[in-house]
C-alpha positions as CSV (number, residue, x, y, z in Angstrom):
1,X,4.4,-25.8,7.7
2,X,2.2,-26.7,4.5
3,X,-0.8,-26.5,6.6
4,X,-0.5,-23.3,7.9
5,X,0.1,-21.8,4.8
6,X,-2.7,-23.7,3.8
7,X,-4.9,-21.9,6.7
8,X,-3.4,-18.4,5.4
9,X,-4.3,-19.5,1.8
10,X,-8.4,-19.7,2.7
11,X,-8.0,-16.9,5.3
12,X,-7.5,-14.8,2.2
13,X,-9.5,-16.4,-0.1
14,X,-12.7,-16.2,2.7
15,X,-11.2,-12.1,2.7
16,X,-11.2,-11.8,-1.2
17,X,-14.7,-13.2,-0.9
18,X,-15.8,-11.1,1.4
19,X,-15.0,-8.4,-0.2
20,X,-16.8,-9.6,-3.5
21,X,-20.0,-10.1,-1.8
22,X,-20.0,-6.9,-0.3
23,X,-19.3,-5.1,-3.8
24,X,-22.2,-7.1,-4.9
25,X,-24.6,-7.3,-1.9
26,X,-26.7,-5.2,-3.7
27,X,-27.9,-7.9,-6.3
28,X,-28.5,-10.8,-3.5
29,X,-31.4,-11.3,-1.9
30,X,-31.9,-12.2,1.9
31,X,-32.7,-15.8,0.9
32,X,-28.9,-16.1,-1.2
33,X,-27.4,-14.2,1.5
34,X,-28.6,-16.6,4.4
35,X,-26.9,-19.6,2.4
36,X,-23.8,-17.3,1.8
37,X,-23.1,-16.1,5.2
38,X,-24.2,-20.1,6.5
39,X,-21.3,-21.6,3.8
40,X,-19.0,-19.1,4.3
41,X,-19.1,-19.0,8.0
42,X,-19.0,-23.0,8.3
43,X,-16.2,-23.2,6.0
44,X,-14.1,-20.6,8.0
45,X,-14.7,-22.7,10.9
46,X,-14.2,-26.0,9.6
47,X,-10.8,-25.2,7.9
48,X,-9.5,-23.3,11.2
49,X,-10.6,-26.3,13.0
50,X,-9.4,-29.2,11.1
51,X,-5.7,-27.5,9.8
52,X,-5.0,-26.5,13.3
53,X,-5.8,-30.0,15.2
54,X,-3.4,-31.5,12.5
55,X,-0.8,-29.1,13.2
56,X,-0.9,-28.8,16.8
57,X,-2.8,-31.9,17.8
58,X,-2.1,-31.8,21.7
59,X,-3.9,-28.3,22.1
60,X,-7.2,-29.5,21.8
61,X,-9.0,-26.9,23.8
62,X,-7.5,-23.7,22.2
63,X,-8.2,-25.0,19.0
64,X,-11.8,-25.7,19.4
65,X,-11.9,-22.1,21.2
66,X,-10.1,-20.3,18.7
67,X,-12.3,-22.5,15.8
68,X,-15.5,-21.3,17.3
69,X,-14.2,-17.6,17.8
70,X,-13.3,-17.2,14.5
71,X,-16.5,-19.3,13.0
72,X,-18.6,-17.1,14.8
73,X,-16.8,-14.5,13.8
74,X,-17.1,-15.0,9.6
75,X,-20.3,-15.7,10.1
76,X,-21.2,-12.7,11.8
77,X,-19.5,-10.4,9.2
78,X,-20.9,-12.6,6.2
79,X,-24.2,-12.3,7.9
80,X,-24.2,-8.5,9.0
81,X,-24.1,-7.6,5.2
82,X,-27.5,-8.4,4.8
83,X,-29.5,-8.2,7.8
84,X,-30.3,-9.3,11.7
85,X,-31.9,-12.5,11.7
86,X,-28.8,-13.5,8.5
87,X,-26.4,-12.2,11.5
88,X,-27.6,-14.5,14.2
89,X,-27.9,-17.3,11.6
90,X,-23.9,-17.2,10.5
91,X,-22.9,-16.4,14.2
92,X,-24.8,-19.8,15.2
93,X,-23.6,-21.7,12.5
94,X,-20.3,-20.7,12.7
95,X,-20.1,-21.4,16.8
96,X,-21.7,-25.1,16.0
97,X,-19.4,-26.1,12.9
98,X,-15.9,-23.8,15.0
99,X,-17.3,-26.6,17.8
100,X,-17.2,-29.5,15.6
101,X,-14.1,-29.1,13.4
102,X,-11.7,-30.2,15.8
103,X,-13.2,-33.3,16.6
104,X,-13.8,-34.0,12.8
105,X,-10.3,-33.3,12.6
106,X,-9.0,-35.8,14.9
107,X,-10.4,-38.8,13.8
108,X,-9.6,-38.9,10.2
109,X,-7.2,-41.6,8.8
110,X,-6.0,-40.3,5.7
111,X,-5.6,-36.2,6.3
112,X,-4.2,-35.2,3.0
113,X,-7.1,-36.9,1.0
114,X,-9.4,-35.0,3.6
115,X,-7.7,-31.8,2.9
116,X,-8.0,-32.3,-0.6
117,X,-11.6,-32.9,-0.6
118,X,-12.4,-29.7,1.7
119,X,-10.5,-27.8,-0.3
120,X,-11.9,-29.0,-3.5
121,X,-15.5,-28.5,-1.5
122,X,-15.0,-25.2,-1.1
123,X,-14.0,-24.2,-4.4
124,X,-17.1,-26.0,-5.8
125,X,-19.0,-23.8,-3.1
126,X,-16.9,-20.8,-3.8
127,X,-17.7,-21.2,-8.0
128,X,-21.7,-22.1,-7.1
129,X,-22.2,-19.1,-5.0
130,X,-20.5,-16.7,-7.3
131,X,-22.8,-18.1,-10.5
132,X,-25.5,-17.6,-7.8
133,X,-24.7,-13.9,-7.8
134,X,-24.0,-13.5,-11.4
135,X,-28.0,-15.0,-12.0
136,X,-29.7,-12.8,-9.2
């Protein structure tokens, strides 16, 4: 139950930040948006991957398809905010990390300590970006 309400937890954050960057988008350039739309898409994809193996971990195959759909699918809107060849980058990324995640997901030993330090990843990531915006 803790895990999914983990998953809704960065669903919104990833929303909140959405949001923010498209309020802003006017002071990044296509260079900041690229590594936004990259992050923000691989993030999405990696959390959706890794919280749902651990939660469901005999549905392998709907997990890495629902990863990748909504990877590809942060990416896309990350990426869309700034321009074509940003779009295509985040939808990649976000297919090739939603691909990954599950697998990452079931080999770890310890998946609290893993949680813990892609959560705390993200945050740093979250806070970077943001100063990012605040200096363009």
């Amino acid at each position: 139950m803790s895990i999914l309400l983990l998953l809704y937890l960065d669903i919104m954050i990833a929303i909140g930040f959405y949001l923010y960057v498209r309020n802003n988008k006017r002071l990044i350039g296509f260079q900041l948006g690229m590594n936004i739309c990259v992050a923000m898409g691989g993030m999405v994809a990696l959390f959706m991957g890794v919280l749902l193996i651990q939660q469901f971990p005999f549905h392998f195959t709907w997990i890495t398809i629902i990863s990748t759909l909504v990877g590809m699918v942060a990416g896309a809107f990350y990426g869309i905010l700034f321009d074509y060849q940003t779009f295509v980058t985040g939808l990649t990324n976000g297919v090739v990390i939603g691909l990954m995640s599950p697998m990452i997901g079931t080999i770890i030993d310890m998946p609290i300590v893993f949680n813990w330090f892609i959560h705390g990843f993200f945050i740093l990531l979250l806070f970077t970006i943001i100063i990012s915006i605040k200096r363009a």
